[in-house]
C-alpha positions as CSV (number, residue, x, y, z in Angstrom):
1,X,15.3,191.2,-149.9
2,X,11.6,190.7,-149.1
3,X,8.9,194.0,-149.3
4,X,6.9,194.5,-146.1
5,X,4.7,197.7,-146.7
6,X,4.1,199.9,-143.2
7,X,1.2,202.2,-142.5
8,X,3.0,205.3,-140.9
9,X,0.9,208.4,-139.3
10,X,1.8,211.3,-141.5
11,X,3.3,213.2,-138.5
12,X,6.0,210.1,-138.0
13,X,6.2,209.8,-142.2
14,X,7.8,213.5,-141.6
15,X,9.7,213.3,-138.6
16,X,11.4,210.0,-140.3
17,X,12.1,212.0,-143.9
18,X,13.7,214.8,-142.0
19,X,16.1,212.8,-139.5
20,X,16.9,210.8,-142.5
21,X,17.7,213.9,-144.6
22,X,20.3,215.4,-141.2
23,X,21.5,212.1,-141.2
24,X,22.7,212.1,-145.4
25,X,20.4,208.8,-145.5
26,X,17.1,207.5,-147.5
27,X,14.2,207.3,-145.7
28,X,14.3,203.2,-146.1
29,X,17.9,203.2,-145.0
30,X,16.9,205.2,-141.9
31,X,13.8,203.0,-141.4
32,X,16.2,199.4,-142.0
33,X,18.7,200.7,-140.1
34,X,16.1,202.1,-136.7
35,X,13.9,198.3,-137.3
36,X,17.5,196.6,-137.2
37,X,18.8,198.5,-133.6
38,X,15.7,197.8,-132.3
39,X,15.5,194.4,-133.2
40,X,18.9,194.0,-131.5
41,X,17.7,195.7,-128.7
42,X,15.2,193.5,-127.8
43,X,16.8,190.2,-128.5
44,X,19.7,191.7,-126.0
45,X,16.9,192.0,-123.4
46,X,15.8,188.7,-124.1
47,X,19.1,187.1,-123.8
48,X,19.1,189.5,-120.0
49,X,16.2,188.0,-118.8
50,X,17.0,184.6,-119.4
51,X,20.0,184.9,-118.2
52,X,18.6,186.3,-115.2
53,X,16.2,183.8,-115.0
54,X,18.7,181.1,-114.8
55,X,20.8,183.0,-112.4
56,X,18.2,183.0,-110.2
57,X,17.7,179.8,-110.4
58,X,20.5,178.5,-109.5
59,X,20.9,180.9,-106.8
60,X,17.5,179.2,-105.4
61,X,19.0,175.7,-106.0
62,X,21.9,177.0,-103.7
């Protein structure tokens, strides 16, 4: 696993310790686990758009 140090505003730094705490979790677990959804998130969108992209596309070859 490689290291990749983040610069946080302190308000965020707590806000992340205590959701992590409610949820029985580290804060790096919390953090992995929000960066990962996220990721996911926008590599769905960008799947959407291309699809949508092509759809239309094809609608305009039509």
């Amino acid at each position: 696993m490689s290291t990749t140090t983040l610069k946080l505003p302190e308000a965020l730094k707590e806000r992340i310790t205590s959701a992590a705490e409610a949820a029985g979790k580290s804060p790096h677990a919390f953090m992995v686990e929000a960066i990962a959804a996220q990721t996911a998130l926008a590599e769905r969108r960008a799947a959407f758009v291309s699809a949508a992209h092509t759809a239309e596309q094809e609608v305009a070859e039509y």
